[in-house]
C-alpha positions as CSV (number, residue, x, y, z in Angstrom):
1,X,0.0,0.0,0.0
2,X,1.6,3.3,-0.9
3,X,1.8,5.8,1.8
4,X,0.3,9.5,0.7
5,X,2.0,12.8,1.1
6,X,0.4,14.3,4.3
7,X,-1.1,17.0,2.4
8,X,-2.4,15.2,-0.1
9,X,-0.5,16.7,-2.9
10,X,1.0,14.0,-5.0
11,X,4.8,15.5,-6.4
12,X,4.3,13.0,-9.0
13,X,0.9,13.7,-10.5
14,X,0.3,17.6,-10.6
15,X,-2.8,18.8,-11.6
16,X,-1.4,21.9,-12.7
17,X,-1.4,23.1,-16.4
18,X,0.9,21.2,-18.5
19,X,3.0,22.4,-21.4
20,X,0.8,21.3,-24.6
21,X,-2.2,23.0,-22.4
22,X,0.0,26.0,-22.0
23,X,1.3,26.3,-25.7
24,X,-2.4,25.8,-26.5
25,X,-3.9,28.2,-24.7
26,X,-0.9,31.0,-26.0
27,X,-2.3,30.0,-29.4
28,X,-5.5,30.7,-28.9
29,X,-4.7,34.3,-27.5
30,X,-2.8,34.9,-30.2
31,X,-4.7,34.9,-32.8
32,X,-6.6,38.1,-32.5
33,X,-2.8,39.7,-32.2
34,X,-1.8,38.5,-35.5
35,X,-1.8,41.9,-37.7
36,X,0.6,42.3,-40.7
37,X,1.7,45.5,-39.7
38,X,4.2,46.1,-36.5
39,X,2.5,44.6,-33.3
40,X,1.8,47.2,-30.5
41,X,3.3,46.7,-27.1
42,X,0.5,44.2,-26.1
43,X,1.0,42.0,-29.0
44,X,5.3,42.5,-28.6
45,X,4.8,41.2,-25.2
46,X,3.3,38.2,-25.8
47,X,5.3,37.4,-28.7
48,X,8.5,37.6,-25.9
49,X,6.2,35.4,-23.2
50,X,5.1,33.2,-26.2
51,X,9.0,32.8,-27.3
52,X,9.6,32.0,-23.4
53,X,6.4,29.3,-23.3
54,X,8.9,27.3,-26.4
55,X,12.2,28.0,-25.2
56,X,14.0,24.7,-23.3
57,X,15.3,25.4,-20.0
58,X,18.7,24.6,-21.1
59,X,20.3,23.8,-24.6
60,X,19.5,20.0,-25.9
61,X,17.0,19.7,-22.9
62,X,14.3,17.5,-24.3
63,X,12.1,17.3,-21.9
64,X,8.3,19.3,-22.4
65,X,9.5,21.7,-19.4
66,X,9.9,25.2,-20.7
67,X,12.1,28.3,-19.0
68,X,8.3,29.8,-18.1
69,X,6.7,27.1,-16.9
70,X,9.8,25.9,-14.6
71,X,10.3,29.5,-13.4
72,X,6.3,29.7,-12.5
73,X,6.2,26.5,-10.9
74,X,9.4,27.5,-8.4
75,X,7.4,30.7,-7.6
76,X,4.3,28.7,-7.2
77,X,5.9,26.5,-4.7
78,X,7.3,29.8,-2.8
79,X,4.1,31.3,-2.3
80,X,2.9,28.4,-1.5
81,X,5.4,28.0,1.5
82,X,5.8,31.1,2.2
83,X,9.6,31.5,1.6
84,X,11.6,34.4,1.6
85,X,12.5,35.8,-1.0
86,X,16.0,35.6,-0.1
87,X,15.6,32.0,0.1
88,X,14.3,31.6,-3.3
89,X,17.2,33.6,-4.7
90,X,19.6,31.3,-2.7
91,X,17.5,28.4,-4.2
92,X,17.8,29.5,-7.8
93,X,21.7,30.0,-7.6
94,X,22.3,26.4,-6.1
95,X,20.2,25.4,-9.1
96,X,22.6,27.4,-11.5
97,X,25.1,26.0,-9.6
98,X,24.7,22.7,-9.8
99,X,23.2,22.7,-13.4
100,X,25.4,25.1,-15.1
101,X,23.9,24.4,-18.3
102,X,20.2,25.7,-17.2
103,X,21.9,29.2,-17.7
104,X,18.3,30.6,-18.5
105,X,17.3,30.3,-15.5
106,X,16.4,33.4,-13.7
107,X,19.7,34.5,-11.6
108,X,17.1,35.6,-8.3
109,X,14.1,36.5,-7.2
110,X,13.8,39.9,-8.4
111,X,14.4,38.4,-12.3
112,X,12.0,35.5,-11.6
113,X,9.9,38.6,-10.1
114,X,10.1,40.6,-13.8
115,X,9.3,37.2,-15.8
116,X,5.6,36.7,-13.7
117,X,5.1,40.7,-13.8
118,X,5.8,40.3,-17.6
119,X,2.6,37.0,-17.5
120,X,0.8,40.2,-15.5
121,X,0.9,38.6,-12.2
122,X,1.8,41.2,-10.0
123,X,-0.1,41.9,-6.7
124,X,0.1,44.8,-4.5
125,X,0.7,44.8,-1.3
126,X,-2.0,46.7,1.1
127,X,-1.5,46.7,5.4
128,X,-4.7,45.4,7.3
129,X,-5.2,45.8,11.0
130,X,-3.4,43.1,13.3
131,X,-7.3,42.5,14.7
132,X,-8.6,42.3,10.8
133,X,-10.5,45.0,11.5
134,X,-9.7,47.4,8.7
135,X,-7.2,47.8,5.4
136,X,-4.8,50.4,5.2
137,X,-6.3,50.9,1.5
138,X,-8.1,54.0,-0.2
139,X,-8.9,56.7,2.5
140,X,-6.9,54.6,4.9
141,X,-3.8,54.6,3.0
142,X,-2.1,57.1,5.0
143,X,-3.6,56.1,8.2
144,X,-0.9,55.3,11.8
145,X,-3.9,53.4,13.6
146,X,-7.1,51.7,13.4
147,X,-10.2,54.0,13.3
148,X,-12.2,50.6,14.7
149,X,-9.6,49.5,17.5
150,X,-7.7,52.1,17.7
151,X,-4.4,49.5,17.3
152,X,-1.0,51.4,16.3
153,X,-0.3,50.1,12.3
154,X,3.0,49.8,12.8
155,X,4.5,46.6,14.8
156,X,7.9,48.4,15.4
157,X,9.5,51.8,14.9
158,X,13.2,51.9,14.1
159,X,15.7,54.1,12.5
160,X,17.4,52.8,9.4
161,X,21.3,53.3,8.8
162,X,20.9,56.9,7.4
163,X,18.3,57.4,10.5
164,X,15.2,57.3,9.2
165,X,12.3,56.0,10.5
166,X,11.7,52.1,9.1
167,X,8.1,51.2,10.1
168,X,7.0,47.6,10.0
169,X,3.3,47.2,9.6
């Protein structure tokens, strides 16, 4: 009897979208791009993130794992587990390390970061009240405690090396 992953999530069998899916649904969006004339910015941008969706992670890699879909799947598994970034940049350079020839591989974070930014998967980040009460969002934005529990925002005050003030919400 074979023994299952305590969170039920089989390494082996992902359900996540595989590369002929992937190419597939690239194609599809790119149809209505097609124009004979010089693609805009939209179109030039998927052409690069298309280009990325084909291109093997390494030179004479044969398997169907693309740069993209490699890169998304690390950051996938880091927000799923809540790493650091600093750990996924440490990560991504043992990687290049140890598979010098996967030299397409982003070098850290911050260029894995640009790659899912280029897909337009960004997010941005908004402060909420340590109770839940309230987000730090829209009118809010500017606010130093909660109008509701009346809770500071900030979790610690400290000056940085060129003494400012660092606030850590």
């Amino acid at each position: 009897m074979e023994e299952e992953n305590r969170d039920g999530d089989d390494m082996g069998e992902d359900n996540d979208m595989g590369e002929d899916d992937m190419l597939g649904v690239l194609n599809d969006l790119m149809a209505p791009l097609v124009n004979p004339e010089e693609p805009n910015a939209q179109a030039q941008n998927f052409y690069k993130l298309f280009g990325e969706a084909q291109s093997p992670l390494y030179e004479g890699w044969a398997s169907n794992v693309s740069r993209l879909s490699f890169v998304t799947k690390l950051m996938k598994i880091k927000w799923e587990n809540n790493w650091s970034n600093n750990s996924f940049t440490q990560l991504v350079k043992y990687i290049r390390a140890v598979f010098p020839m996967a030299k397409s591989l982003p070098k850290n974070y911050y260029e894995a970061k640009q790659l899912m930014k280029a897909l337009g998967l960004h997010y941005e980040e908004i402060d909420a009240c340590e109770d839940d009460c309230v987000l730090y969002y829209a009118e809010l934005a500017d606010a130093t405690s909660c109008p509701t529990c009346k809770k500071s925002r900030w979790k610690k005050v400290y000056k940085d090396k060129k003494g400012r003030d660092k606030k850590i919400p």
